[in-house]
N, C-alpha and C positions, 0 to 999 in steps of 0.2 A: 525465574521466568526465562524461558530459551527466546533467542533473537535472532532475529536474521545476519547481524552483522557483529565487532568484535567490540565496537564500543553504540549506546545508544541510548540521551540522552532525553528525558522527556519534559516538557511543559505542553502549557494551553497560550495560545495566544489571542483566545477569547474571554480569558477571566484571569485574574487570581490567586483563584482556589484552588482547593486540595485535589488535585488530578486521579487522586487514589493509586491502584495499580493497572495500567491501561492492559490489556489483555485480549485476546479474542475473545472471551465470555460477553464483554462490557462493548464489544467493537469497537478497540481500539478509540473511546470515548473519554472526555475528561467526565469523573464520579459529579466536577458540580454544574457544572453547564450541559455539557452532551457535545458539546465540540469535537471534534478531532483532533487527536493528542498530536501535536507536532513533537517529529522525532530526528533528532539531531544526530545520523548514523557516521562512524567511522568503519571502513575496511578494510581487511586485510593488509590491504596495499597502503593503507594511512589516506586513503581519501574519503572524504567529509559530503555529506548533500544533506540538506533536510528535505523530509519525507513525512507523508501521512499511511498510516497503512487504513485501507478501505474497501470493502467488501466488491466484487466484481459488478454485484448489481450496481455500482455507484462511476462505475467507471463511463468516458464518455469517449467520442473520438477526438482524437488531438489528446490523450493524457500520455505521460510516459510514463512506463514503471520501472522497475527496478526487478526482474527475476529473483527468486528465491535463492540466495547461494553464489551469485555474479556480484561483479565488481559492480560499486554503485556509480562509477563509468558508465555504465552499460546499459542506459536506461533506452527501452523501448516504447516507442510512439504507436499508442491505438488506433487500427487503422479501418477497425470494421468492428461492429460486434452485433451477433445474430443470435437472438431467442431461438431455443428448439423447442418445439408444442410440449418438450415433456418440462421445460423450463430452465433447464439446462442453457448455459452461454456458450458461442463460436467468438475465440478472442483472436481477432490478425494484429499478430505485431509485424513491424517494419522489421527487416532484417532477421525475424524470429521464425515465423509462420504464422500458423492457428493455432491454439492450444484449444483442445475441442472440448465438450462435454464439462465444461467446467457450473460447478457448482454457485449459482447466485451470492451465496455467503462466503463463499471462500476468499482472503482478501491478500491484497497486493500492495506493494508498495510502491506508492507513487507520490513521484518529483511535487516538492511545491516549490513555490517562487518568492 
């Protein structure tokens, strides 16, 4: 399974059980709950955050993510997000910009606490 980062580490901190293999198929869900698999990333650089990855529909304002391929330093703050009639997302990160036209499903990785 390819990851965003160089180490990444998973459990549920809702159950358990057998998490299976978290995936984008599955949405990044534990196979016995449906929770969101908490994932325990290191990078490049040897720094450590946990993270949920979660479809952009899910996302809210005030969440930080983590870009695809950036140090997990680097987490950007939600700062706006607008529906376009064709369903399509307008995402404003702080410090980023928009990343426009983004796909409802397409998911991100974002900071948990």
């Amino acid at each position: 399974m390819a990851s965003d980062f160089d180490n990444e580490e998973y459990s549920c901190r809702s159950c358990d059980g057998d998490i299976g293999t978290p995936k984008r198929q599955n949405g990044w869900r534990c196979a016995s709950c449906g929770a969101h698999v908490l994932i325990l990333a290191t990078d490049s650089g040897g720094r450590s955050a946990s993270i949920e990855r979660v479809p952009a529909s899910e996302l809210v304002v005030g969440d930080h993510v983590v870009m695809h391929g950036a140090p997990l330093s680097e987490g950007r703050e939600v700062l706006r997000i607008a529906a376009k009639p064709n369903g399509d997302l307008n995402i404003s990160l702080r410090g980023y910009g928009t990343l426009k036209n983004k796909d409802p499903a397409d998911y991100f990785n974002r900071w948990t606490s």
